[in-house]
C-alpha positions as CSV (number, residue, x, y, z in Angstrom):
1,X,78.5,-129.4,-23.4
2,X,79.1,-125.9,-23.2
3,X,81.9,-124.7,-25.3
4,X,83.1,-121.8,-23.8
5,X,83.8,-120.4,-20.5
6,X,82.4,-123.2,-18.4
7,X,83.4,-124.3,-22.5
8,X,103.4,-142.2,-28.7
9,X,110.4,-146.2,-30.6
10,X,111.2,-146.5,-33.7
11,X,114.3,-148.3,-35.2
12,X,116.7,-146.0,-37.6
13,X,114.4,-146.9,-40.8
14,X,111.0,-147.6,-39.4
15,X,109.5,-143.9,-40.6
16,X,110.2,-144.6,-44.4
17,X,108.4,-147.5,-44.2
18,X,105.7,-145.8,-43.0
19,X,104.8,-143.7,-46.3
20,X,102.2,-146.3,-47.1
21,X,100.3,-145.3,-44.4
22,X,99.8,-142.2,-46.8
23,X,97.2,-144.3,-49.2
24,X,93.7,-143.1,-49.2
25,X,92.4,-146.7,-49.5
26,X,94.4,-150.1,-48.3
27,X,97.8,-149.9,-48.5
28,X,100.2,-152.3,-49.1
29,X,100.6,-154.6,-45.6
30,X,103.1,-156.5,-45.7
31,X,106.3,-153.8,-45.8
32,X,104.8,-151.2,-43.5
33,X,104.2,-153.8,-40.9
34,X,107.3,-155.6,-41.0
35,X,109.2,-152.4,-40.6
36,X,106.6,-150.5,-37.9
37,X,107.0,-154.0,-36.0
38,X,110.9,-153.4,-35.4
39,X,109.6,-151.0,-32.6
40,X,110.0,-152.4,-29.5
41,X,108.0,-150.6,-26.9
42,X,109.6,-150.4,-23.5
43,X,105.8,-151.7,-21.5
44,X,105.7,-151.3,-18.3
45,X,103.2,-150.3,-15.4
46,X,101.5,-147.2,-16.0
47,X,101.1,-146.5,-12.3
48,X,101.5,-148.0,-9.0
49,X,97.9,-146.8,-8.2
50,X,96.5,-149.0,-10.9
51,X,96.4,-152.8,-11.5
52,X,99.9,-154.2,-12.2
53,X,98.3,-155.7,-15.7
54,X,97.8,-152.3,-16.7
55,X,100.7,-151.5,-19.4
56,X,102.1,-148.3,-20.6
57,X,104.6,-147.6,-23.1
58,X,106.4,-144.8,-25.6
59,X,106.1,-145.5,-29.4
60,X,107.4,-142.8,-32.0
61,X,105.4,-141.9,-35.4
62,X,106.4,-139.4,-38.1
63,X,105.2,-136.0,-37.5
64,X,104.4,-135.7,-41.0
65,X,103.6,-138.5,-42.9
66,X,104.6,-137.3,-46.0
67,X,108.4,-137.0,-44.6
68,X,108.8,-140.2,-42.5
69,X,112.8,-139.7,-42.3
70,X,111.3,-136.2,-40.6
71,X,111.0,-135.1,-37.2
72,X,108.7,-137.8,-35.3
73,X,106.3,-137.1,-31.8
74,X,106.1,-139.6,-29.3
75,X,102.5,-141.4,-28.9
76,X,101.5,-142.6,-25.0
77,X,100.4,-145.8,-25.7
78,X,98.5,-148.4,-23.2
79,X,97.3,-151.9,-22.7
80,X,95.1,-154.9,-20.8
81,X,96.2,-158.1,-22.1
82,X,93.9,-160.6,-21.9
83,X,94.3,-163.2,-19.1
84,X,93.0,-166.3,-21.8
85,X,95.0,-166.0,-24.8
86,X,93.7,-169.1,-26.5
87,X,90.5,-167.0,-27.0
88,X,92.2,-163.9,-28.0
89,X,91.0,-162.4,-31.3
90,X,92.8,-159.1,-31.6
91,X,92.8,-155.9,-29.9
92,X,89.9,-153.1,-28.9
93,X,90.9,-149.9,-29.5
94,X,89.2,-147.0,-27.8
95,X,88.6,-143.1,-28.1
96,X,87.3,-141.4,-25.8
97,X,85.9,-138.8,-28.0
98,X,87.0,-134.9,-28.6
99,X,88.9,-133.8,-30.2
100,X,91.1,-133.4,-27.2
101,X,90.2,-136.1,-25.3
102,X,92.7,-137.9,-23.4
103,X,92.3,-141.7,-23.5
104,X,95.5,-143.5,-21.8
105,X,93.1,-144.9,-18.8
106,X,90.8,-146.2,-21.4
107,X,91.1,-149.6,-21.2
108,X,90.8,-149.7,-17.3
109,X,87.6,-147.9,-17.5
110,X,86.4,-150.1,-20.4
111,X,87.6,-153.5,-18.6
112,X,84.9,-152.5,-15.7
113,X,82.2,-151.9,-18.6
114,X,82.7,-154.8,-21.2
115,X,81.4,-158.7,-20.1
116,X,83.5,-161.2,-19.6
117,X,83.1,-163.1,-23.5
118,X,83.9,-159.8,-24.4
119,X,87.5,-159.0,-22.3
120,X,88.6,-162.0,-23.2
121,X,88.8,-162.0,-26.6
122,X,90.8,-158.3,-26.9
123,X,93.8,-156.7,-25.6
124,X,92.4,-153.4,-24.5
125,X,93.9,-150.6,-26.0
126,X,93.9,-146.8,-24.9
127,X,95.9,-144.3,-26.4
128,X,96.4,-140.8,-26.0
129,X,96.0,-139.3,-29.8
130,X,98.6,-137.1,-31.3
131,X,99.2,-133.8,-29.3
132,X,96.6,-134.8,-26.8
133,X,98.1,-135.5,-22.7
134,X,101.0,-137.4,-23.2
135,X,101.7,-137.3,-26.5
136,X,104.0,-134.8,-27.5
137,X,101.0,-132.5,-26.3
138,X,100.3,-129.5,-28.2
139,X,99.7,-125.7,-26.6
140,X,98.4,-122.6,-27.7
141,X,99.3,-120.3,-24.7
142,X,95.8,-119.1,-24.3
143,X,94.6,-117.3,-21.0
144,X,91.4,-119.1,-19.3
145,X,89.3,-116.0,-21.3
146,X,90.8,-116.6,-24.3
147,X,89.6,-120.3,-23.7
148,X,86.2,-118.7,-23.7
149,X,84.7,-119.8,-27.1
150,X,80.9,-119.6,-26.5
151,X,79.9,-116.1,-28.0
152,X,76.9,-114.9,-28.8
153,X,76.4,-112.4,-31.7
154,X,76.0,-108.8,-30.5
155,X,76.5,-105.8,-33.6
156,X,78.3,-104.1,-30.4
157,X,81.0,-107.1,-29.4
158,X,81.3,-108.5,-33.1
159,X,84.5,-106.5,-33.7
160,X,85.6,-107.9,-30.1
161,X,84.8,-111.6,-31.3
162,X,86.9,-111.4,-34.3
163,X,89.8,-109.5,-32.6
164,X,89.4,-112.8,-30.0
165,X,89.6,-115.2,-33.0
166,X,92.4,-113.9,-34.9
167,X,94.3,-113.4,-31.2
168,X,93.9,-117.1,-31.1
169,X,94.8,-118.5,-34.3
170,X,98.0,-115.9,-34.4
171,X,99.0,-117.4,-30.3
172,X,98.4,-121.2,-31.9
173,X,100.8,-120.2,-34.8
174,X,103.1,-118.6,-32.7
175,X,103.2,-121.3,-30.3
176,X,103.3,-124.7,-32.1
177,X,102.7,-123.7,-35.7
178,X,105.8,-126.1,-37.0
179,X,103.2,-129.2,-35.4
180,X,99.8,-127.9,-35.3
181,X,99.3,-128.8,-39.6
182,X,100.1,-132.3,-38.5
183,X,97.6,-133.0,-35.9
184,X,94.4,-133.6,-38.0
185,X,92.0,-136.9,-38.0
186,X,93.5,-138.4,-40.9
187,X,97.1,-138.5,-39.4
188,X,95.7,-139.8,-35.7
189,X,94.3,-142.4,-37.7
190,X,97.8,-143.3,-39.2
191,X,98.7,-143.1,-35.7
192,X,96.3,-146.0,-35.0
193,X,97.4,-147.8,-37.9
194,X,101.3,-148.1,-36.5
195,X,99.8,-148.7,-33.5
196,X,98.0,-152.1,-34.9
197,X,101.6,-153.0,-36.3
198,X,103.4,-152.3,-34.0
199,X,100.9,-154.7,-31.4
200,X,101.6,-157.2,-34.8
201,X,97.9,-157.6,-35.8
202,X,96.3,-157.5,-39.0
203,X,93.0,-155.9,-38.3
204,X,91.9,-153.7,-35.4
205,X,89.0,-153.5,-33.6
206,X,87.5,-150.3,-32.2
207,X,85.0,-148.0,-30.1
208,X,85.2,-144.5,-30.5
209,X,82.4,-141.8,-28.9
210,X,81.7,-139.1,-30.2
211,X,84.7,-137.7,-32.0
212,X,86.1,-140.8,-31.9
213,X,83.5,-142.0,-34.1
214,X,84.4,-139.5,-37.0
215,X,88.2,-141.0,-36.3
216,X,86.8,-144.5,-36.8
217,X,85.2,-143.4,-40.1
218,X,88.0,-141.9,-41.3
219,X,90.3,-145.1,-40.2
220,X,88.1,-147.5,-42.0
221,X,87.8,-145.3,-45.4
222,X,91.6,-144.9,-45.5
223,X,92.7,-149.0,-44.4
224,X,89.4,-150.3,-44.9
225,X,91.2,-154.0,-44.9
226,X,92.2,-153.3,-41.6
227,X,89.0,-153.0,-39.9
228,X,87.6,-155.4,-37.5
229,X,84.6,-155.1,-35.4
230,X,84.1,-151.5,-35.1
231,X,81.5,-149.3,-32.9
232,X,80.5,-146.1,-33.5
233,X,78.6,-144.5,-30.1
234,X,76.8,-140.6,-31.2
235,X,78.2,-139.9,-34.5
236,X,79.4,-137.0,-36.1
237,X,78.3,-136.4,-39.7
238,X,81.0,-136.5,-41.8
239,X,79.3,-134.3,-44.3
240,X,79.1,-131.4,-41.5
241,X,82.7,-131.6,-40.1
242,X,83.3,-129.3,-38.7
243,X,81.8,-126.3,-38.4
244,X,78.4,-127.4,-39.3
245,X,78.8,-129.8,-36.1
246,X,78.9,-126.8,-34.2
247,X,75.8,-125.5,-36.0
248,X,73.8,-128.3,-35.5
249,X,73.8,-127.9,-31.8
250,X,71.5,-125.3,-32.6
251,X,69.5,-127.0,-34.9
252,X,69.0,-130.1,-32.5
253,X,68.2,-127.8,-29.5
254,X,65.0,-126.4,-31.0
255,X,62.9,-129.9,-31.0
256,X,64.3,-130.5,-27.6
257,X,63.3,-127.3,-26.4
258,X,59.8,-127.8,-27.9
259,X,60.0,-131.2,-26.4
260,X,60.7,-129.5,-22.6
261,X,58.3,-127.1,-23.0
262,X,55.5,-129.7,-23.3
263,X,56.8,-132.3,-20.5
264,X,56.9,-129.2,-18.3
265,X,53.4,-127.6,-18.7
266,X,52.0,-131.3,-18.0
267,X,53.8,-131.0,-14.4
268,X,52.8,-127.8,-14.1
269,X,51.4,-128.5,-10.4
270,X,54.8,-129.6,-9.8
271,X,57.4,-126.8,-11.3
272,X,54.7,-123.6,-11.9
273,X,56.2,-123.0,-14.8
274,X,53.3,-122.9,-16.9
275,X,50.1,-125.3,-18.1
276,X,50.7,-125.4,-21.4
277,X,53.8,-125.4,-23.7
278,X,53.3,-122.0,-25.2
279,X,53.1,-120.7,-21.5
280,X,56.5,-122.5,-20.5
281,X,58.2,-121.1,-23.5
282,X,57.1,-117.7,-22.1
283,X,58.3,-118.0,-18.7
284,X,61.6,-119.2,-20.4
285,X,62.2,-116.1,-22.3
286,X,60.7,-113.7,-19.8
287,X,63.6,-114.9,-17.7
288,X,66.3,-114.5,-20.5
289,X,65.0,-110.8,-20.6
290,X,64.6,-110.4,-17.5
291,X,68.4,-111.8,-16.7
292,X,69.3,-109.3,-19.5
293,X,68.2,-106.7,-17.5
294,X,69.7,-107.5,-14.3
295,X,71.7,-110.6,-14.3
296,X,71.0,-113.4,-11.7
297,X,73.5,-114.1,-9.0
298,X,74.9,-117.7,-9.4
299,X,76.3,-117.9,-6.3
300,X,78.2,-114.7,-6.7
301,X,78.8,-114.9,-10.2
302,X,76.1,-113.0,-12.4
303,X,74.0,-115.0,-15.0
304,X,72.6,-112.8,-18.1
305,X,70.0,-113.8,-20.7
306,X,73.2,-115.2,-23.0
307,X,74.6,-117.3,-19.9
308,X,71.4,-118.8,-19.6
309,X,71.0,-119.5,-23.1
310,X,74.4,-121.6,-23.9
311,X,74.1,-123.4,-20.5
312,X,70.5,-124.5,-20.4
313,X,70.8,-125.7,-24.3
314,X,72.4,-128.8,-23.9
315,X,70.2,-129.4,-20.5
316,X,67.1,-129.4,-22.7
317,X,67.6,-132.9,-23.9
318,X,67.0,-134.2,-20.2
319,X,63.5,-132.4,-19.5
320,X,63.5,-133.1,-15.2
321,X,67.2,-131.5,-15.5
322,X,66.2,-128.6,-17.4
323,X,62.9,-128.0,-15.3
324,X,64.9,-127.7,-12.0
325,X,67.2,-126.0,-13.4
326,X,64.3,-123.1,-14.6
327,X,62.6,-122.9,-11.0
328,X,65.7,-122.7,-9.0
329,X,66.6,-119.4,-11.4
330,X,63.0,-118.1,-11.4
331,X,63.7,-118.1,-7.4
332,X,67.3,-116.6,-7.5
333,X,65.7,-114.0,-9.9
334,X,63.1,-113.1,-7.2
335,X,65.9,-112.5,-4.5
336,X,66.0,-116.1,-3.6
337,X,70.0,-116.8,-2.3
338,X,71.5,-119.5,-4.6
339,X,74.8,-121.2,-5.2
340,X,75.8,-122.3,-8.7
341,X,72.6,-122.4,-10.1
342,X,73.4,-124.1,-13.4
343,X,76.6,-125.6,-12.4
344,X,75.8,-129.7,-13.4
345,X,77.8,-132.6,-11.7
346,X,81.3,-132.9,-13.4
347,X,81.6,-136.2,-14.9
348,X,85.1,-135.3,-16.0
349,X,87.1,-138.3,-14.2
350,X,90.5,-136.9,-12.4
351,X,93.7,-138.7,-13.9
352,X,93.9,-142.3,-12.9
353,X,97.8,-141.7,-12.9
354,X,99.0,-140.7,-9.7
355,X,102.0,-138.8,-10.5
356,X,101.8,-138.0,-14.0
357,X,102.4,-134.8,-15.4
358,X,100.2,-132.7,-16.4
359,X,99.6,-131.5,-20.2
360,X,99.4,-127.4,-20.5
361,X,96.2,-126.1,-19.4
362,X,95.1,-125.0,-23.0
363,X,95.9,-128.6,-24.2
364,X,92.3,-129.4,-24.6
365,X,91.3,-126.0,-26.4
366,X,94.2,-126.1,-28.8
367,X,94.0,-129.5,-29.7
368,X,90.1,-129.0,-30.3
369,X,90.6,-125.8,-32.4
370,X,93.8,-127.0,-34.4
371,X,91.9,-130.3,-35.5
372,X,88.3,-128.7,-36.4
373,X,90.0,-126.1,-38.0
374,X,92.8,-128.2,-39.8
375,X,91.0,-131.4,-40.9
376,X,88.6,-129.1,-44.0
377,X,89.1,-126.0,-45.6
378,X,85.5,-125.7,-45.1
379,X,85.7,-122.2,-43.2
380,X,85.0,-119.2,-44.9
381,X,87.7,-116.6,-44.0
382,X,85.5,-113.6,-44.9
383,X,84.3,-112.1,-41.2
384,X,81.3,-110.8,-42.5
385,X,80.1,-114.0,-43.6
386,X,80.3,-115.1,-39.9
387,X,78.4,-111.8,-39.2
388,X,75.7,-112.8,-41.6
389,X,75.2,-116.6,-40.4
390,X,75.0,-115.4,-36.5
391,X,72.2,-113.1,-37.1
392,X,70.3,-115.5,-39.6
393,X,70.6,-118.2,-37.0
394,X,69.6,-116.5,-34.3
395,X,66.3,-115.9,-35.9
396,X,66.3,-119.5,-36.9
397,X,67.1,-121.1,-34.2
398,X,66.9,-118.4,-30.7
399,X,67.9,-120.2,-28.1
400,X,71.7,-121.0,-29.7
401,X,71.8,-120.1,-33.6
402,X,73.8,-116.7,-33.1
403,X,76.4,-118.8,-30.6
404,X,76.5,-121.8,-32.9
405,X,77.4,-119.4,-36.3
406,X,79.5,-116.6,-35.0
407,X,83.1,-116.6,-35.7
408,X,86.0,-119.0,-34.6
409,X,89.6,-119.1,-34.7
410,X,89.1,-120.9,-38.1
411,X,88.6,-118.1,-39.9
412,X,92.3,-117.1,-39.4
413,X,94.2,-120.2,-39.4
414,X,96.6,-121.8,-42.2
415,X,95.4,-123.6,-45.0
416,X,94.9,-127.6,-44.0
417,X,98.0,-129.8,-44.9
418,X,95.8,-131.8,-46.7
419,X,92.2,-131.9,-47.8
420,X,89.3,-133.7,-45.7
421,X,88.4,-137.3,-45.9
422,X,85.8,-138.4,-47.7
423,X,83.8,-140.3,-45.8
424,X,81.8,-142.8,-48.1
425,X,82.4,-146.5,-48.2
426,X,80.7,-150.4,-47.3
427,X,82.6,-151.6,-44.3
428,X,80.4,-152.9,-42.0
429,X,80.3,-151.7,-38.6
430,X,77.9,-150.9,-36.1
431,X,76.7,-147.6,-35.1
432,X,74.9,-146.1,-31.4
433,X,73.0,-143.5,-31.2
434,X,70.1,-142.2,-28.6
435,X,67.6,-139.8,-29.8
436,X,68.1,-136.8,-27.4
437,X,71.9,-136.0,-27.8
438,X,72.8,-132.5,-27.1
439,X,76.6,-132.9,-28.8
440,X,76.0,-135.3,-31.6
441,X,72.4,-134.9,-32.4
442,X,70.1,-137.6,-34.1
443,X,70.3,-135.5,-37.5
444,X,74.3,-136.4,-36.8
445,X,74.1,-140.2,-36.5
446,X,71.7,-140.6,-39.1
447,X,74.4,-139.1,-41.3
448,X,76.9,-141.4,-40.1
449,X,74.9,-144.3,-40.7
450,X,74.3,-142.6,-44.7
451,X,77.7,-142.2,-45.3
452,X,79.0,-145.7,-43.9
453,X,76.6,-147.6,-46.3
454,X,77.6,-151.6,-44.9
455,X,76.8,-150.5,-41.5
456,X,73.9,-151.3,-38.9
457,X,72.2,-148.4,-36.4
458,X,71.3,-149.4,-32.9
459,X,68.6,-146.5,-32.1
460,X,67.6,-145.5,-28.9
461,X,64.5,-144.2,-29.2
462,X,63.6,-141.5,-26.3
463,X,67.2,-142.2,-24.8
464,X,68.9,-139.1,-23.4
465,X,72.6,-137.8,-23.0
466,X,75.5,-138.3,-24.9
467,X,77.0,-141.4,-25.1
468,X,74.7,-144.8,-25.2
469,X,77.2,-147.6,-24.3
470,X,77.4,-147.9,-20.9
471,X,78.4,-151.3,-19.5
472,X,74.9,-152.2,-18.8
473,X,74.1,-156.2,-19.5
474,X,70.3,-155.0,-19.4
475,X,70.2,-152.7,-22.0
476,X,69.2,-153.1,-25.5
477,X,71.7,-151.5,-26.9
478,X,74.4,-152.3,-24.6
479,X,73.7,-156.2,-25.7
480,X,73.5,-155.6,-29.4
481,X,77.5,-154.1,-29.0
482,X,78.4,-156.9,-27.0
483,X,76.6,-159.4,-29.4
484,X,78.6,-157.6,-32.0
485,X,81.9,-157.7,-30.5
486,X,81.7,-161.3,-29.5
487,X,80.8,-162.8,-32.5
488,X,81.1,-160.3,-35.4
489,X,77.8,-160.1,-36.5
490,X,76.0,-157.1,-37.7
491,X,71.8,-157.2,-37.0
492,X,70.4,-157.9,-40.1
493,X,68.8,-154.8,-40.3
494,X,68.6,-151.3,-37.8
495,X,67.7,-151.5,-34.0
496,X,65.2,-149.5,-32.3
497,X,65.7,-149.7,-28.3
498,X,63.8,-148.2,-25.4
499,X,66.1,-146.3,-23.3
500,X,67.7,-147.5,-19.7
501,X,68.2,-146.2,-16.8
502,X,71.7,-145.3,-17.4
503,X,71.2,-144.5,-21.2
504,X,73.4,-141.3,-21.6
505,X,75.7,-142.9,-19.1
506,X,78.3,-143.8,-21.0
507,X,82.3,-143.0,-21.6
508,X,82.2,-139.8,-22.9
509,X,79.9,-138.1,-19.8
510,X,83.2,-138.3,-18.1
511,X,84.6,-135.5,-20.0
512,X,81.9,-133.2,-20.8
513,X,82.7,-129.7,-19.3
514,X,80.3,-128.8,-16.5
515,X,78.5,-125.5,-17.6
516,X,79.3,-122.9,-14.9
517,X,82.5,-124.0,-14.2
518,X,86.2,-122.9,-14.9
519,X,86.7,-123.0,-18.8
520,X,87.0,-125.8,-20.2
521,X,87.9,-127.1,-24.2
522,X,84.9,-127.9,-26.2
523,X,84.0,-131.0,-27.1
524,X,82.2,-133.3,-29.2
């Protein structure tokens, strides 16, 4: 991912049955649920373009939870029934990952993905999260270069970074500052939890990627007696939300770079990049200077040595892709023509709705900022402390430390409504990770797995990308998630796969930016 500029109605007295939602731990179920299940959504097909079975529907959910007689947001809620209800077990709830990320289509996407013993003991459940798409979405106002969040540290555009942050945290508050307190982690999961009423079941089951996995966590700390079979694919570490998730993209890219540098010098007959690691690493930086000098034409649009730096890092983690991408700029450095030399394949899926309207064009990026910045008061709001990290990291970690530590809009924005979860507790669950993630790194999942003490890890050992469940029948990790969603059962201790061909395949590649592309929101 690069970050920057590639980058759900209720009856009259429904809401102040909803304050129990409020309780850290599992709240009292009976009176929350009788009253949440007076809702009666209106279902009906999403879109004449998709199957017929395909269900969407409105639901409304207090804005603030802590004033459910208050204003409420409307939540875009959708649905696959299962065709064999005498097998039905519940519902599978999905997220697509974030935060941001829109996840309405999810369950005809998933449907394609999941076997059949699977599909037909679930509803399918998508849902567009609180301020995301459809739901009462969320803007900021920002321009495409405000949208522009990967910054490297420079002592001469510092003072321009922090104007750029501050710009951005005033437009949010100026915009949507009466909503944007209210859409944080903890009240999405809420959000889930009325949406499990509402459906009339007693548990939920779920599988969240990437940021979806930190809203899993969070669901089963705070109703814990409410969750089914859950799957966490490339974790976030709760102890580093959230901006030492951004951080740790640094951190993870150094071993993969290391990693690259040795797979290319043995193909060195192949690539000429160099026949031995220290050699590569050379011919790698060389080009960063020498891009710094005169930046490389990308098909008309110039590449310097920071361009190259925050595009190839999450490239890295998929040697062959980072190799070609390395010769073809070697040969548009020597005066070679080229056309969007570092642009990679979009795996962003277009809308499956035909006609549906389209959120604002910031959605993603204020979403992303007002959750990471919201959900912890763990953001210092001294710019010089910003200052300090991005040059510290930058000799820590060169290819990405100074981008990774310089300042954010979360240095200027409003206190959080309420503090962080803490995420520490014995449901058991099953967690998916492969080793070479460039958004949630291995250092992330194995945090994950710490902090959820009851659950299982399925590891992926040499597996690449982001995102290990991928609807293959073949894989080993793909069957240990379908073994655990058919029948419940956690492995009786961790699972180390090999990786599969389409390891990294999975749900969230569809909304990874594409480096060298229009801006786009970050995402983890």
């Amino acid at each position: 991912m690069r970050i920057g500029r590639m980058a759900p109605l209720l009856t009259g007295g429904v809401a102040a049955a909803l304050v129990a939602t409020l309780a850290p731990t599992q709240a009292s179920a009976a009176e929350p649920r009788q009253r949440a299940e007076q809702q009666k959504p209106a279902w009906h097909r999403c879109d004449r373009s998709l199957p017929a079975a395909f269900q969407c529907a409105t639901i409304k959910v207090p804005l603030d939870y802590s004033r459910p007689d208050g204003k409420t947001i409307k939540l875009a809620v959708s649905r696959m029934k299962t065709g064999v209800p005498g097998k039905k077990r519940g519902v599978l709830l999905f997220n697509p990952g974030g935060p941001g990320g829109e996840g309405l289509d999810m369950p005809v996407m998933m449907k394609e993905m999941l076997p059949k013993n699977v599909r037909e003991q679930y509803d399918l459940v998508g849902f567009d999260p609180r301020g995301v798409g459809r739901s009462s979405p969320v803007t900021c106002g920002l321009t495409a270069k405000e949208q522009n969040s990967e910054r490297p540290y420079k002592a001469a555009t510092f003072a321009r970074d922090v104007k750029w942050a501050r710009t951005v945290a005033d437009k949010c508050r100026a915009k949507s500052g009466d909503t944007l307190p209210y859409i944080t982690t903890r009240n999405t999961a809420r959000d889930m939890d009325v949406i499990r009423a509402v459906l009339g079941e007693k548990k939920i089951s779920y599988l969240g990627y990437s940021y979806g996995t930190y809203l899993g966590a969070v669901y089963a700390q705070m109703f814990p007696g409410r969750a089914d079979r859950f799957v966490l694919d490339s974790s976030v570490d709760p102890a580093r939300v959230w901006r030492g998730m951004i951080q740790i993209w640094a951190e993870g890219t150094e071993p993969a770079f290391t990693r690259w540098t040795k797979w290319a010098a043995q193909r060195h007959r192949t690539y000429k990049l160099g026949d031995t690691p220290a050699k590569v690493r050379k011919t790698f930086w060389d080009l960063v200077a020498r891009a710094d000098r005169t930046p490389i034409d990308d098909g008309g649009q110039k590449l310097d040595g920071d361009d190259i730096r925050a595009t190839l890092r999450a490239q890295f983690f998929s040697p062959e892709y980072a190799t070609e991408s390395v010769v073809q700029l070697k040969k548009a450095a020597a005066g070679h023509r080229a056309t969007h030399l570092l642009a990679t394949p979009d795996d962003r899926e277009p809308s499956r709705f035909a006609a549906a309207a389209q959120p604002p064009a910031d959605n993603g990026s204020a979403v992303f900022w007002t959750v990471v910045c919201g959900d912890t008061a763990a953001w210092s709001r001294d710019p010089e402390q910003y200052r300090r990290d991005a040059v510290r990291d930058k000799a820590k970690y060169p290819l990405y430390g100074d981008f990774a530590s310089n300042i954010t809009p979360c240095a200027f924005w409003n206190e959080p409504s309420e503090p962080a979860t803490a995420v520490d507790n014995k449901v058991g669950l099953l967690t998916v990770q492969n080793q070479w993630d460039s958004q949630t790194p291995l250092a992330s999942g194995l945090g994950m797995h710490r902090a959820l003490k009851g659950s299982r890890m399925v590891y992926v050992k040499g597996g690449e990308g982001h995102g290990v469940y991928a609807g293959d029948p073949r894989a080993c990790a793909d069957r240990a998630v379908n073994a655990y969603l058919n029948n419940g059962k956690l492995p009786a201790r961790d699972v180390t796969c090999k990786p599969s061909g389409r390891q990294g395949a999975g749900v969230k590649q569809r909304i990874l930016p594409a480096p060298g592309n229009a801006p786009a929101p970050p995402r983890f």
